[in-house]
N, CA, C and O atoms as a GROMACS GRO file, in nm:
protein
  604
    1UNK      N    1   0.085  -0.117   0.000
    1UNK     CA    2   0.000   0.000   0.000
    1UNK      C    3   0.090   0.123   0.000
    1UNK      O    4   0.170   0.126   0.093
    2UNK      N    5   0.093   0.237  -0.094
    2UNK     CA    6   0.148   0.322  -0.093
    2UNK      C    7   0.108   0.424   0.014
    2UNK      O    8  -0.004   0.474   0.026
    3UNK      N    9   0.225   0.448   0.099
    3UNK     CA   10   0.224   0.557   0.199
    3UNK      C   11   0.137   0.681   0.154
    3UNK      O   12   0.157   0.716   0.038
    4UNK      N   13   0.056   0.742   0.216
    4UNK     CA   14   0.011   0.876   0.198
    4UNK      C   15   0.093   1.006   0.271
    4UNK      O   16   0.148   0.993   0.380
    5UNK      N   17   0.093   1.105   0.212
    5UNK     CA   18   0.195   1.238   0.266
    5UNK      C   19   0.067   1.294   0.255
    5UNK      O   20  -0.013   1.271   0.164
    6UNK      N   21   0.043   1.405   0.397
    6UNK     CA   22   0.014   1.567   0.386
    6UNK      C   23   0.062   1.618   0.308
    6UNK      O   24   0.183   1.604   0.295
    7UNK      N   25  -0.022   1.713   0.206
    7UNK     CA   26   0.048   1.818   0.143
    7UNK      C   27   0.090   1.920   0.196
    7UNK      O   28   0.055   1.924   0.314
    8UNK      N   29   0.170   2.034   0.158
    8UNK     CA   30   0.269   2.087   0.252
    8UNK      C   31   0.118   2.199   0.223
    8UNK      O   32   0.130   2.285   0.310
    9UNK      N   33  -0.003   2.228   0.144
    9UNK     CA   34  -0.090   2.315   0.142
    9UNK      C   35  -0.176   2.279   0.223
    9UNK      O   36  -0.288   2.313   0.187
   10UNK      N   37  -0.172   2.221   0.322
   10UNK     CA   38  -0.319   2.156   0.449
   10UNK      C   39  -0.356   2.238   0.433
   10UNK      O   40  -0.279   2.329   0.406
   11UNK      N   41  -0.532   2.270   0.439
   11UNK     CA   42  -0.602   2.395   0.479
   11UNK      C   43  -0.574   2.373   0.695
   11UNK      O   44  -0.574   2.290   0.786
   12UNK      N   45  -0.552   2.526   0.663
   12UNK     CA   46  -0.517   2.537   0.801
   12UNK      C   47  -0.662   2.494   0.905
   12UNK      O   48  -0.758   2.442   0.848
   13UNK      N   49  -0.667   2.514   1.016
   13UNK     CA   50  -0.752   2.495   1.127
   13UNK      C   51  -0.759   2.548   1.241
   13UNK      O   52  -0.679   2.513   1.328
   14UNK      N   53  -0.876   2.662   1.269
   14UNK     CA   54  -0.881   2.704   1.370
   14UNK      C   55  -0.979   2.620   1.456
   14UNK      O   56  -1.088   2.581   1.415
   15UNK      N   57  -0.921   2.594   1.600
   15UNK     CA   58  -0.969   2.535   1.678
   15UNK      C   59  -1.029   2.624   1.767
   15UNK      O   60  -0.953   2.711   1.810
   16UNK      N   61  -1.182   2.628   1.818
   16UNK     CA   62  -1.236   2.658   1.923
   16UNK      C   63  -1.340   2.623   2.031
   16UNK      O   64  -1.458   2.591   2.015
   17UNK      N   65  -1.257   2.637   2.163
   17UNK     CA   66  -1.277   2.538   2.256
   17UNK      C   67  -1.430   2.664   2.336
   17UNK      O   68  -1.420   2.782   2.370
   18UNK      N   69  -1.548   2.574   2.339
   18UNK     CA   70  -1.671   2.612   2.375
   18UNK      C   71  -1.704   2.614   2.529
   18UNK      O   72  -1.662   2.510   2.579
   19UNK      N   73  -1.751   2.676   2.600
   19UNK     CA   74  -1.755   2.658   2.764
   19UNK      C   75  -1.946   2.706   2.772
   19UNK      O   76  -1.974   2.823   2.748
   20UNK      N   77  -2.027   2.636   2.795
   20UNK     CA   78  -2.161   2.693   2.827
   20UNK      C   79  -2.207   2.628   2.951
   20UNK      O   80  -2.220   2.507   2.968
   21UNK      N   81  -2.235   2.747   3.061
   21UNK     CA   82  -2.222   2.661   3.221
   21UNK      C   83  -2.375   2.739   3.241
   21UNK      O   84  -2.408   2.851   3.204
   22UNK      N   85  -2.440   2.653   3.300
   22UNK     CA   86  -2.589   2.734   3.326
   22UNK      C   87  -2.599   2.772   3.518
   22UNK      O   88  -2.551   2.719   3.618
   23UNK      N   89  -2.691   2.895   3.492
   23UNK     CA   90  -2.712   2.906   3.606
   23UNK      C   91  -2.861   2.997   3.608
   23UNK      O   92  -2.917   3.058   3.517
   24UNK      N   93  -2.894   2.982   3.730
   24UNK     CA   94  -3.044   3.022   3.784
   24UNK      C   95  -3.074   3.199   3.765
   24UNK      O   96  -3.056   3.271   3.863
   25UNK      N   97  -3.109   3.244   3.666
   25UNK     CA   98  -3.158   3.396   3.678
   25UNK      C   99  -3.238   3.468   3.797
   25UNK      O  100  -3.359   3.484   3.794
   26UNK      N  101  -3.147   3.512   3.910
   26UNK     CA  102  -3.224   3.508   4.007
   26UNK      C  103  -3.365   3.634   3.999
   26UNK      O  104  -3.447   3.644   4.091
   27UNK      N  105  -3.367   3.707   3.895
   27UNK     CA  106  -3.546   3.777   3.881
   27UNK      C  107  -3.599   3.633   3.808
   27UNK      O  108  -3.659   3.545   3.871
   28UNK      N  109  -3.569   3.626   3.674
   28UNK     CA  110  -3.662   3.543   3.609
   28UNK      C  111  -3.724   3.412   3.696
   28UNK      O  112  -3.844   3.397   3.718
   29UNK      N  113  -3.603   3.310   3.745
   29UNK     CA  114  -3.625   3.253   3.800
   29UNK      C  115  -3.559   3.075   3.673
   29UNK      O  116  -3.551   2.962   3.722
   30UNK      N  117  -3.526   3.102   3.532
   30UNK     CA  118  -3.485   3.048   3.460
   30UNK      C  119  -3.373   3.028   3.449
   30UNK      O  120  -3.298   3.103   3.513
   31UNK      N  121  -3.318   2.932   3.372
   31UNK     CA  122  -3.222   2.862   3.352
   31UNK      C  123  -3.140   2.951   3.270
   31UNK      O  124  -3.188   2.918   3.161
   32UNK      N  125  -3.066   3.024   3.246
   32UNK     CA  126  -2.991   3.064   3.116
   32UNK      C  127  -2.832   3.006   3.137
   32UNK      O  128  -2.804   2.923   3.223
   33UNK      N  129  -2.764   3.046   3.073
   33UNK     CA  130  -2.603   2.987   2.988
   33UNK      C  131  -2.502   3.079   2.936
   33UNK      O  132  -2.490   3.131   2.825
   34UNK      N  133  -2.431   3.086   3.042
   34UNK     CA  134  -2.304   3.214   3.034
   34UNK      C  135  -2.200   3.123   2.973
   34UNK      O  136  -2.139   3.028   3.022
   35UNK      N  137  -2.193   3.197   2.813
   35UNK     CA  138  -2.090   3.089   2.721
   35UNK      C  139  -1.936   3.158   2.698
   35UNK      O  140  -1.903   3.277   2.700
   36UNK      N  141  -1.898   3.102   2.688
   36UNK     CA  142  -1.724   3.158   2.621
   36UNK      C  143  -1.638   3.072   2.570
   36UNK      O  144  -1.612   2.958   2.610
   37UNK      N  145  -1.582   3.148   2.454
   37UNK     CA  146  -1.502   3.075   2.397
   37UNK      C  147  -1.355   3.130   2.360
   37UNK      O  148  -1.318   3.247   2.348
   38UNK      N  149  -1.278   3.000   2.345
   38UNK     CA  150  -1.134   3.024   2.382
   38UNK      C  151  -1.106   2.985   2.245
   38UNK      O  152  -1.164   2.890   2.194
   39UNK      N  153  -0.987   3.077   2.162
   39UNK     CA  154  -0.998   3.217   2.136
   39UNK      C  155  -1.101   3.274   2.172
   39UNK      O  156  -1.190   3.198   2.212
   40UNK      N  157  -1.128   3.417   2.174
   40UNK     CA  158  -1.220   3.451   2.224
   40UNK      C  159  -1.266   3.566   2.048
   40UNK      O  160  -1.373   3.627   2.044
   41UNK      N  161  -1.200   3.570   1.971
   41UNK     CA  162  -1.180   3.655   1.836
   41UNK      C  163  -1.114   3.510   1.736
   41UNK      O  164  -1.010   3.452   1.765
   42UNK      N  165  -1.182   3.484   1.647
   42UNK     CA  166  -1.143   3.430   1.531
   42UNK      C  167  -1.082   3.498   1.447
   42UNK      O  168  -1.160   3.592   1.430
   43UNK      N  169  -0.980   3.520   1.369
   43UNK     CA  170  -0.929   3.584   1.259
   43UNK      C  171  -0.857   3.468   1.168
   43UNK      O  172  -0.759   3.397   1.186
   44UNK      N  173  -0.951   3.480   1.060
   44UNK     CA  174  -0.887   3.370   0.968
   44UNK      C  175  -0.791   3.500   0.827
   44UNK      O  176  -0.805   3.616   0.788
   45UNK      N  177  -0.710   3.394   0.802
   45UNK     CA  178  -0.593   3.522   0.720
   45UNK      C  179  -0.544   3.425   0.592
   45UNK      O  180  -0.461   3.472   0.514
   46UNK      N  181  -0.596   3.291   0.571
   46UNK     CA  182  -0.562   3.144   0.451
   46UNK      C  183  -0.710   3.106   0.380
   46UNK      O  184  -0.820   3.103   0.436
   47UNK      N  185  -0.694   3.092   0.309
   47UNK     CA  186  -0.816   3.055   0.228
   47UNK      C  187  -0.849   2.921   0.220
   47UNK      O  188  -0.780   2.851   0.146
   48UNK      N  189  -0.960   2.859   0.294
   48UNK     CA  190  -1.028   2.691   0.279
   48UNK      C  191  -0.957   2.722   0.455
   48UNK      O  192  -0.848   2.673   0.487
   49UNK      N  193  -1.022   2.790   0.529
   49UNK     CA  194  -0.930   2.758   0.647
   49UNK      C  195  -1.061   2.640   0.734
   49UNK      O  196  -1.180   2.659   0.710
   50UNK      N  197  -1.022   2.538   0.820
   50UNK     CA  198  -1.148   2.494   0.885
   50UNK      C  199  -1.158   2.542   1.016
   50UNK      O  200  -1.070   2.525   1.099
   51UNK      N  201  -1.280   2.613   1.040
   51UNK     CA  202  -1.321   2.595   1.166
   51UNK      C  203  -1.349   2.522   1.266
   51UNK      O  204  -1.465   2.487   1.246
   52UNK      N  205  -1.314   2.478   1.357
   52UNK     CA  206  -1.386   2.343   1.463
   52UNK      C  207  -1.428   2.370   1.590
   52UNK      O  208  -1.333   2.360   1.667
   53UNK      N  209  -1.517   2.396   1.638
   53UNK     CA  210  -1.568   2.437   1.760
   53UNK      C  211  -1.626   2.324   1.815
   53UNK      O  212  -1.708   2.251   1.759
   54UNK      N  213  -1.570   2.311   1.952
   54UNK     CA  214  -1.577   2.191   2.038
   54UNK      C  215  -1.638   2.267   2.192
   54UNK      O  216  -1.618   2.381   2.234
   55UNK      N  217  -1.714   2.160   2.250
   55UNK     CA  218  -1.795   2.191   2.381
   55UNK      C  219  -1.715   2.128   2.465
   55UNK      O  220  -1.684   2.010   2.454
   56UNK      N  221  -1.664   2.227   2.578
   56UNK     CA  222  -1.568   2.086   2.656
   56UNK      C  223  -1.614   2.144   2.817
   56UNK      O  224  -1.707   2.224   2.832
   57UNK      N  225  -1.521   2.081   2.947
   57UNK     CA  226  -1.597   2.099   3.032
   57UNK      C  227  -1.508   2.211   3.098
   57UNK      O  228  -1.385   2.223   3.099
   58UNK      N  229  -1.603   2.286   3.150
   58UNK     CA  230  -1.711   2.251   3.253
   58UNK      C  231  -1.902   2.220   3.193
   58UNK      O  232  -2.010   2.188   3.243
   59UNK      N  233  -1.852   2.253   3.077
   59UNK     CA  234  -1.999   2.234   2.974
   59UNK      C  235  -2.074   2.091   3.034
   59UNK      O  236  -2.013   1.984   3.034
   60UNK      N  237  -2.168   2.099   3.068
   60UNK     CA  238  -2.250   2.007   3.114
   60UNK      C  239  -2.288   1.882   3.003
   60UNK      O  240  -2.305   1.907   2.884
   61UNK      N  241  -2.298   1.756   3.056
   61UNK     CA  242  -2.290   1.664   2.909
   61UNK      C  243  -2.423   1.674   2.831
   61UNK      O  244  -2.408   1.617   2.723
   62UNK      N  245  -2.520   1.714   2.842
   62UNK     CA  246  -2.643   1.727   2.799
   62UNK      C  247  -2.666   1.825   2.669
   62UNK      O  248  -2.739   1.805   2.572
   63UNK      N  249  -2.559   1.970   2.707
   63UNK     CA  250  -2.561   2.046   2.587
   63UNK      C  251  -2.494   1.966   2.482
   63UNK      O  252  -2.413   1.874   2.487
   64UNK      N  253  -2.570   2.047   2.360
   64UNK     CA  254  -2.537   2.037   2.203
   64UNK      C  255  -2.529   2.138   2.131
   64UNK      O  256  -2.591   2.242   2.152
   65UNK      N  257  -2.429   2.112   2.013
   65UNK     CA  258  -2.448   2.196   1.907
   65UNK      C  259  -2.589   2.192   1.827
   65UNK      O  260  -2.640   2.084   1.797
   66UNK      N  261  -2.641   2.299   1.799
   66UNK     CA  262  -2.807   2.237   1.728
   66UNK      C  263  -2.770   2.308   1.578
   66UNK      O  264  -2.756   2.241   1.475
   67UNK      N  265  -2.760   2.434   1.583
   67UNK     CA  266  -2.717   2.504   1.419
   67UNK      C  267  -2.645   2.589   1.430
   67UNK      O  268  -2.583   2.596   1.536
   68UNK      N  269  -2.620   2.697   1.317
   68UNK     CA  270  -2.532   2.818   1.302
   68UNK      C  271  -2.588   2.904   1.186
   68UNK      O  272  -2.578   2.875   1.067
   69UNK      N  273  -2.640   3.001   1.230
   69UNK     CA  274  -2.654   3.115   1.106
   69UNK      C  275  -2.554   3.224   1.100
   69UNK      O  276  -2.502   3.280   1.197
   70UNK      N  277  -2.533   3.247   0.981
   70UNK     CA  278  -2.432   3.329   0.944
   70UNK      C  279  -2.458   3.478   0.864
   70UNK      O  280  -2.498   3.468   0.748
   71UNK      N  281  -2.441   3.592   0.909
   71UNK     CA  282  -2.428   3.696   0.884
   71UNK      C  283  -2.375   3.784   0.836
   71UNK      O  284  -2.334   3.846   0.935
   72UNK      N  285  -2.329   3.867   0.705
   72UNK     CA  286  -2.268   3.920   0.664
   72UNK      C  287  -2.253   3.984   0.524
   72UNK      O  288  -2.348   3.962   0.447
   73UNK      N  289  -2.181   4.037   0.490
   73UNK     CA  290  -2.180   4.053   0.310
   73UNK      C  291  -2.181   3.939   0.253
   73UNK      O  292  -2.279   3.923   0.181
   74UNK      N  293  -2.111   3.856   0.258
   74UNK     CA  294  -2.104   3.725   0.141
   74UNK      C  295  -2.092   3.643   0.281
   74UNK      O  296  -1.977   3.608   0.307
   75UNK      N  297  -2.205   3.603   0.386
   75UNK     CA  298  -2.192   3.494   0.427
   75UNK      C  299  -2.208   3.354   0.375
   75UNK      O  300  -2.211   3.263   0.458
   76UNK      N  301  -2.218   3.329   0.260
   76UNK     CA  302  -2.138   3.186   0.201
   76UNK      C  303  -2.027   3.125   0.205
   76UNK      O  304  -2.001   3.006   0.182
   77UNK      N  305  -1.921   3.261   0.252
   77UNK     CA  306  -1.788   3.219   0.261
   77UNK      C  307  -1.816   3.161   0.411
   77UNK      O  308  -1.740   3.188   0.504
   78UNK      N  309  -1.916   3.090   0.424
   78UNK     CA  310  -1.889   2.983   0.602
   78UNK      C  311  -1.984   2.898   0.515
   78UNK      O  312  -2.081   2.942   0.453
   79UNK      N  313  -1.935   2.748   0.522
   79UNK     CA  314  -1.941   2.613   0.465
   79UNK      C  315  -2.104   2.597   0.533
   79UNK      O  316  -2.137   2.698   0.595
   80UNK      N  317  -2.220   2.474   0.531
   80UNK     CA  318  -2.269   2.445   0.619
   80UNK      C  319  -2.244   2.376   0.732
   80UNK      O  320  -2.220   2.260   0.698
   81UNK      N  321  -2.236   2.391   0.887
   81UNK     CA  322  -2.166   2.320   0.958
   81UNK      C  323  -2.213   2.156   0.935
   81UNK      O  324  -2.307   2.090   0.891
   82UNK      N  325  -2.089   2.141   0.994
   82UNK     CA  326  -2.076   1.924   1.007
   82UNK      C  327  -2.115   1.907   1.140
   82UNK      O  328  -2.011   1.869   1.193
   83UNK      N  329  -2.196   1.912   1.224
   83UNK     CA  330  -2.224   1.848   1.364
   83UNK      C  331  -2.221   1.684   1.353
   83UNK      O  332  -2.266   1.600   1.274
   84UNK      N  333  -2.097   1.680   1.543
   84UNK     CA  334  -2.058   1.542   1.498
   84UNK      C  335  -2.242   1.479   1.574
   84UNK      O  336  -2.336   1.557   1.590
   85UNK      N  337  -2.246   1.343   1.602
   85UNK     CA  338  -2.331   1.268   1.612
   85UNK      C  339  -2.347   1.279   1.778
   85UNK      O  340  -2.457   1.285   1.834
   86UNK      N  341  -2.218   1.280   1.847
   86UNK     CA  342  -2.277   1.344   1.979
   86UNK      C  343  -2.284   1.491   1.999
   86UNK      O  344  -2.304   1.533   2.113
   87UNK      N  345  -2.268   1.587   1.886
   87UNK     CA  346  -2.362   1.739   1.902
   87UNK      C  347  -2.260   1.804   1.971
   87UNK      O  348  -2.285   1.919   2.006
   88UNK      N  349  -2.088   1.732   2.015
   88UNK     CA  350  -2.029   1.807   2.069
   88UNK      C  351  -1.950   1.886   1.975
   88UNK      O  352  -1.905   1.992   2.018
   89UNK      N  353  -1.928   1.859   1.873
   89UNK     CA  354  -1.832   1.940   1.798
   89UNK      C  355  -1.904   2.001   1.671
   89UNK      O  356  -2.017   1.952   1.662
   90UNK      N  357  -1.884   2.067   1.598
   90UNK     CA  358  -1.902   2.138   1.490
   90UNK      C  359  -1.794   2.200   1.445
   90UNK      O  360  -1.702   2.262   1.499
   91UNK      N  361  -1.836   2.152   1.272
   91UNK     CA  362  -1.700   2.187   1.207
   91UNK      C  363  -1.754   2.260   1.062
   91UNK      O  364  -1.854   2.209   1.013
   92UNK      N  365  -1.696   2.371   0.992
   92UNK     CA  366  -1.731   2.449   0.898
   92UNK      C  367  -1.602   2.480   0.836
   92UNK      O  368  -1.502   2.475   0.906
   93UNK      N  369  -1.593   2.508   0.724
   93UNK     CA  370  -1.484   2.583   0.630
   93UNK      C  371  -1.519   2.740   0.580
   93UNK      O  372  -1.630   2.773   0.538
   94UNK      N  373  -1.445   2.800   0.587
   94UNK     CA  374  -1.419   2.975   0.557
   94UNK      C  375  -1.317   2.946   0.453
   94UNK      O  376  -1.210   2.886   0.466
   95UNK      N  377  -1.377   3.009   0.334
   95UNK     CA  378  -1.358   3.046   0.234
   95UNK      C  379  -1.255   3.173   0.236
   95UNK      O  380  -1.137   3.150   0.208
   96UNK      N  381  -1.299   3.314   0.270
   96UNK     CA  382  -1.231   3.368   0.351
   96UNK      C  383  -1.178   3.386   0.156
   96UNK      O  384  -1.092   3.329   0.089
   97UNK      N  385  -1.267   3.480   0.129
   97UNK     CA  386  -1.245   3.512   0.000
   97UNK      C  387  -1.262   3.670   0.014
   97UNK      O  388  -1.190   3.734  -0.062
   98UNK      N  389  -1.331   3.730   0.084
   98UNK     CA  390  -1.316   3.895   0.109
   98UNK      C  391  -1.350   3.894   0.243
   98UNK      O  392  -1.420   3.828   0.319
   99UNK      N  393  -1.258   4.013   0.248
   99UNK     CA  394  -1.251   4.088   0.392
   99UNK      C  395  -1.397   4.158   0.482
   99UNK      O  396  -1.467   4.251   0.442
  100UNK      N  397  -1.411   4.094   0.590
  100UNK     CA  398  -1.526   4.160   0.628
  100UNK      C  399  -1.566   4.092   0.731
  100UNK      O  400  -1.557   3.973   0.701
  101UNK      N  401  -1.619   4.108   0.873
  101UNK     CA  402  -1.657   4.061   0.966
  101UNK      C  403  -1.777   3.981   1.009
  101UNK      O  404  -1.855   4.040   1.083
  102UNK      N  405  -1.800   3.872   0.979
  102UNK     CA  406  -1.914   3.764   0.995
  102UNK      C  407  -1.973   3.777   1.108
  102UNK      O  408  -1.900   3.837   1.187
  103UNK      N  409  -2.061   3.752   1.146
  103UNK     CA  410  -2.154   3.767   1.288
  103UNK      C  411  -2.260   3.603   1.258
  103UNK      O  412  -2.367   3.589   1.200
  104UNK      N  413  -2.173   3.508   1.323
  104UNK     CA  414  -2.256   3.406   1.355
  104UNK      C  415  -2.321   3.374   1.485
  104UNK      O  416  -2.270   3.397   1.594
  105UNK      N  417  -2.453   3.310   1.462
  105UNK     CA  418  -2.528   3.288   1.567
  105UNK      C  419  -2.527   3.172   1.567
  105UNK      O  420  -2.592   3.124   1.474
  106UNK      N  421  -2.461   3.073   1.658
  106UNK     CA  422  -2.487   2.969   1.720
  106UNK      C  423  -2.555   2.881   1.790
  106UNK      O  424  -2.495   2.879   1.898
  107UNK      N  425  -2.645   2.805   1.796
  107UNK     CA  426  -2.803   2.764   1.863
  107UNK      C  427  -2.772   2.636   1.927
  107UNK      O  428  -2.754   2.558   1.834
  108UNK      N  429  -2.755   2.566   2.056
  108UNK     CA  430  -2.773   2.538   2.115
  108UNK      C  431  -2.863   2.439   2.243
  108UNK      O  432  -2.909   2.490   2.345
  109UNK      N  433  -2.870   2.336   2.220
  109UNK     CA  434  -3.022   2.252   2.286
  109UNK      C  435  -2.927   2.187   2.418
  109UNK      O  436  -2.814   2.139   2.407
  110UNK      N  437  -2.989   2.198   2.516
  110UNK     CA  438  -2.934   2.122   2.618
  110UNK      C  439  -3.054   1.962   2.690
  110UNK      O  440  -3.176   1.975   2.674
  111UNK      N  441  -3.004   1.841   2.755
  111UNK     CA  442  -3.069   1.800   2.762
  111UNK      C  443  -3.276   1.785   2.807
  111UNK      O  444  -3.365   1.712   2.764
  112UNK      N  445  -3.274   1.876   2.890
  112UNK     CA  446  -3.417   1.953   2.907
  112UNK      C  447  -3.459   2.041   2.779
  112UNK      O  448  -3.529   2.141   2.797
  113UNK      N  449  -3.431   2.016   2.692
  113UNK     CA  450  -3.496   2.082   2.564
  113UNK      C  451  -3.470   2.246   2.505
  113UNK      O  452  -3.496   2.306   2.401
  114UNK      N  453  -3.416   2.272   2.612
  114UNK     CA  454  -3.406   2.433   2.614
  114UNK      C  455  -3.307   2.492   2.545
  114UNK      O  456  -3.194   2.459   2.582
  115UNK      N  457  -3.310   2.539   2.490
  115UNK     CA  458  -3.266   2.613   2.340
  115UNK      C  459  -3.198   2.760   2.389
  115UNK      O  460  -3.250   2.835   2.470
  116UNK      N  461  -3.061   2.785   2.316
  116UNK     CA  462  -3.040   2.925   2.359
  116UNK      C  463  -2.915   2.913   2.275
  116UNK      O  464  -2.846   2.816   2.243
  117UNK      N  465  -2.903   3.119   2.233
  117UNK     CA  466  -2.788   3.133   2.147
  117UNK      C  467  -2.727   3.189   2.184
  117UNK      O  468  -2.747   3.250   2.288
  118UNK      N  469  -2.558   3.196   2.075
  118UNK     CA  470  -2.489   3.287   2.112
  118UNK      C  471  -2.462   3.321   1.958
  118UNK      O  472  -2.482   3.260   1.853
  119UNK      N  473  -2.397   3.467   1.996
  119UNK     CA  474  -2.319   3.530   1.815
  119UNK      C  475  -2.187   3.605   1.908
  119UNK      O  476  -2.168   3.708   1.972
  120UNK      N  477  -2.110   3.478   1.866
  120UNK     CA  478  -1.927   3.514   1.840
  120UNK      C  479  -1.920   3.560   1.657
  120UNK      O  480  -2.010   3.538   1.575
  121UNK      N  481  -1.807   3.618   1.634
  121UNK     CA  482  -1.780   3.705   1.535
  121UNK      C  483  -1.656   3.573   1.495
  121UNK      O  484  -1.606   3.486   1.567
  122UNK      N  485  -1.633   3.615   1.302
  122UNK     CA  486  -1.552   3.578   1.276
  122UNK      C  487  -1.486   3.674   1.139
  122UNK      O  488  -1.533   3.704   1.029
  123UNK      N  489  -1.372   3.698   1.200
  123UNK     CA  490  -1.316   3.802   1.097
  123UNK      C  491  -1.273   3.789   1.005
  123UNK      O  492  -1.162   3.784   1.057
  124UNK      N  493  -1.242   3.773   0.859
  124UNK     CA  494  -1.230   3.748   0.794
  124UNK      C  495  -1.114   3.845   0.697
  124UNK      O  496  -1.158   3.934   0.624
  125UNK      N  497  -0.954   3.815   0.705
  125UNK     CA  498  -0.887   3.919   0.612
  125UNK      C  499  -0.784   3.791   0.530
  125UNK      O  500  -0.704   3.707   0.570
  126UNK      N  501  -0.835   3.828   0.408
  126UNK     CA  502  -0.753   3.725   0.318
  126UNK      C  503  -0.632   3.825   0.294
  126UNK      O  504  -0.524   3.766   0.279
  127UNK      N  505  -0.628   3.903   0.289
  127UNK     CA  506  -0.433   3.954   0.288
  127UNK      C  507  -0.348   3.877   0.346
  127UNK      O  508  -0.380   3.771   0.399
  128UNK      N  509  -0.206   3.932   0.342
  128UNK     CA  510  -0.110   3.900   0.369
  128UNK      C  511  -0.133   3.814   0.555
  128UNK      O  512  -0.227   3.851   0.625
  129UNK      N  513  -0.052   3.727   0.597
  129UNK     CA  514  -0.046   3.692   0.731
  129UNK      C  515   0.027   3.739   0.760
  129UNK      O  516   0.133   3.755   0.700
  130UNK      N  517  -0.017   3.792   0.901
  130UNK     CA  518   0.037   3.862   0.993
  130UNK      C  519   0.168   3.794   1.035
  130UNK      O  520   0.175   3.671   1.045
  131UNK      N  521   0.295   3.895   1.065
  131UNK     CA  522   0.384   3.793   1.156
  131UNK      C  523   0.423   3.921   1.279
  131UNK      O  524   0.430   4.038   1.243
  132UNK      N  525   0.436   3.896   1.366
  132UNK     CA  526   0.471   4.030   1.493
  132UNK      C  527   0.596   4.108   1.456
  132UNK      O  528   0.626   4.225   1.481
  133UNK      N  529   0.647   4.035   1.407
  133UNK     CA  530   0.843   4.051   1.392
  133UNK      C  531   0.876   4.142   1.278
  133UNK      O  532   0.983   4.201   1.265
  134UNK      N  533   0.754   4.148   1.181
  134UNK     CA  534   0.770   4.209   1.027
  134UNK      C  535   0.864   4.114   0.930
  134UNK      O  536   0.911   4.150   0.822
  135UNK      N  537   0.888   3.930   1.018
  135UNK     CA  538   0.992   3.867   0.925
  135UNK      C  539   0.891   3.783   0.845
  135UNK      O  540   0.776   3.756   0.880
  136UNK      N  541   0.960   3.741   0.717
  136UNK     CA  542   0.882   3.633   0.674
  136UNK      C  543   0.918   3.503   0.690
  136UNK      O  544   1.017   3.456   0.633
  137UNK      N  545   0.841   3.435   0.767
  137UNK     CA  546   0.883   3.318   0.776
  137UNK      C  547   0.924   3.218   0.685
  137UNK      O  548   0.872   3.220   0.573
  138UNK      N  549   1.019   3.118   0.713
  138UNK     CA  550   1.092   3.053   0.570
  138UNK      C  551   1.133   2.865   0.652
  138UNK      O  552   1.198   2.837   0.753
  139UNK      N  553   1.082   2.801   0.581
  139UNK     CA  554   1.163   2.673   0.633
  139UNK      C  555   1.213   2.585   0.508
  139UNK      O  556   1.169   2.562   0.395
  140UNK      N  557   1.315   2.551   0.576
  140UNK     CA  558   1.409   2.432   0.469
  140UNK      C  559   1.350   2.281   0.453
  140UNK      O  560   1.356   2.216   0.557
  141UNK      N  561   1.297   2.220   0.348
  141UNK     CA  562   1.242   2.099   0.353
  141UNK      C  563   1.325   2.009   0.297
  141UNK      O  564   1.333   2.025   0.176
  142UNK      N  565   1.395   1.913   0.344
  142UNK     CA  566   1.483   1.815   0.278
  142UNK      C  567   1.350   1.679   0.243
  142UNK      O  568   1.246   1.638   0.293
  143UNK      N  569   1.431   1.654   0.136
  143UNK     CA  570   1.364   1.511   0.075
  143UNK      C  571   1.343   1.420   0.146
  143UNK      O  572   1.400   1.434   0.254
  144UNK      N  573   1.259   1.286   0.131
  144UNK     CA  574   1.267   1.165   0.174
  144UNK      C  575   1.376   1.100   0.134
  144UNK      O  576   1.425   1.108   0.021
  145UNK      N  577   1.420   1.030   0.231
  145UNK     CA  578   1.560   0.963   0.138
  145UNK      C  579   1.506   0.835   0.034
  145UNK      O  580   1.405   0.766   0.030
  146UNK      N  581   1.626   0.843  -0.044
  146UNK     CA  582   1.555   0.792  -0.179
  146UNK      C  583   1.435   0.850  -0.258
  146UNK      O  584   1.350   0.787  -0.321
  147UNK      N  585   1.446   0.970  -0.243
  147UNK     CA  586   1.340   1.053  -0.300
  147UNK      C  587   1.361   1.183  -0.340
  147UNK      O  588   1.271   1.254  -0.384
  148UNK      N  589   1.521   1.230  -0.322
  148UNK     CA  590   1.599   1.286  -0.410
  148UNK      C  591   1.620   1.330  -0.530
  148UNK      O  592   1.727   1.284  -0.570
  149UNK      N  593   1.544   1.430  -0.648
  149UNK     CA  594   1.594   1.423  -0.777
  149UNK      C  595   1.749   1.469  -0.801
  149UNK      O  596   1.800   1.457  -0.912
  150UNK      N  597   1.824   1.526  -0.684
  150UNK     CA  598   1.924   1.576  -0.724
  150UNK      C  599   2.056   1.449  -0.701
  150UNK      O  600   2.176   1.470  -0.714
  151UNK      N  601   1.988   1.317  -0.664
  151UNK     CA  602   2.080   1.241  -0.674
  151UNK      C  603   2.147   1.096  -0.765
  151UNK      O  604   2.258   1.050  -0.736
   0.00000   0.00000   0.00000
């Protein structure tokens, strides 16, 4: 069986880790869900980049991912999400073809049925990537051995 290689073009992947902890509204008297997520700002800067947003704990096991609407000038550039089968993860691709700030709403079902959203932002600048330093980054790739044309 011939070995498979990554291409050195992976679409990149931003990972984001989901936190939704509920607690008692003490007027209402209801349940609501103080969420956050780590990043707390998405900025995608590669084109086909994937998104993956994961529920982890202290998130109670009952919540789920339920959908995602997307907001913006050309919100097409966000894929339809992939929710896995236990509702903890969701995964989408950004196109991330023009510049401009997405406003997605995220929806939510926890085991008691109860439904609730959030809208984290996702920024979107296909220019140049950023580096802090003003250097451009550069790496040296040597061959597989025996896989050499220069030998």
């Amino acid at each position: 069986m011939p070995k498979i290689q990554n291409s050195l073009d992976a679409a990149p992947v931003i990972q984001v880790q989901v936190v939704a902890v509920p607690s008692l509204d003490s007027a209402t008297k209801k349940v609501k869900y103080q969420t956050t997520f780590t990043p707390a700002k998405v900025k995608v800067t590669a084109p086909d980049t994937i998104l993956s947003y994961e529920l982890v704990a202290p998130t109670p096991s009952g919540v789920r991912f339920k959908s995602v609407n997307v907001k913006g000038k050309r919100p097409e550039q966000i894929s339809a999400p992939t929710i896995s089968q236990s509702g903890k993860v969701m995964v989408m691709t950004d196109a991330n073809s023009f510049k401009e700030v997405l406003n997605l709403t995220i929806h939510f079902k926890d085991s008691d049925e109860l439904e609730f959203a959030v809208d984290p932002e996702v920024e979107n600048d296909p220019g140049q990537p950023e580096f802090s330093d003003g250097q451009i980054a550069t790496a040296m790739l040597e061959p597989e051995e025996g896989n050499d044309p220069g030998q």
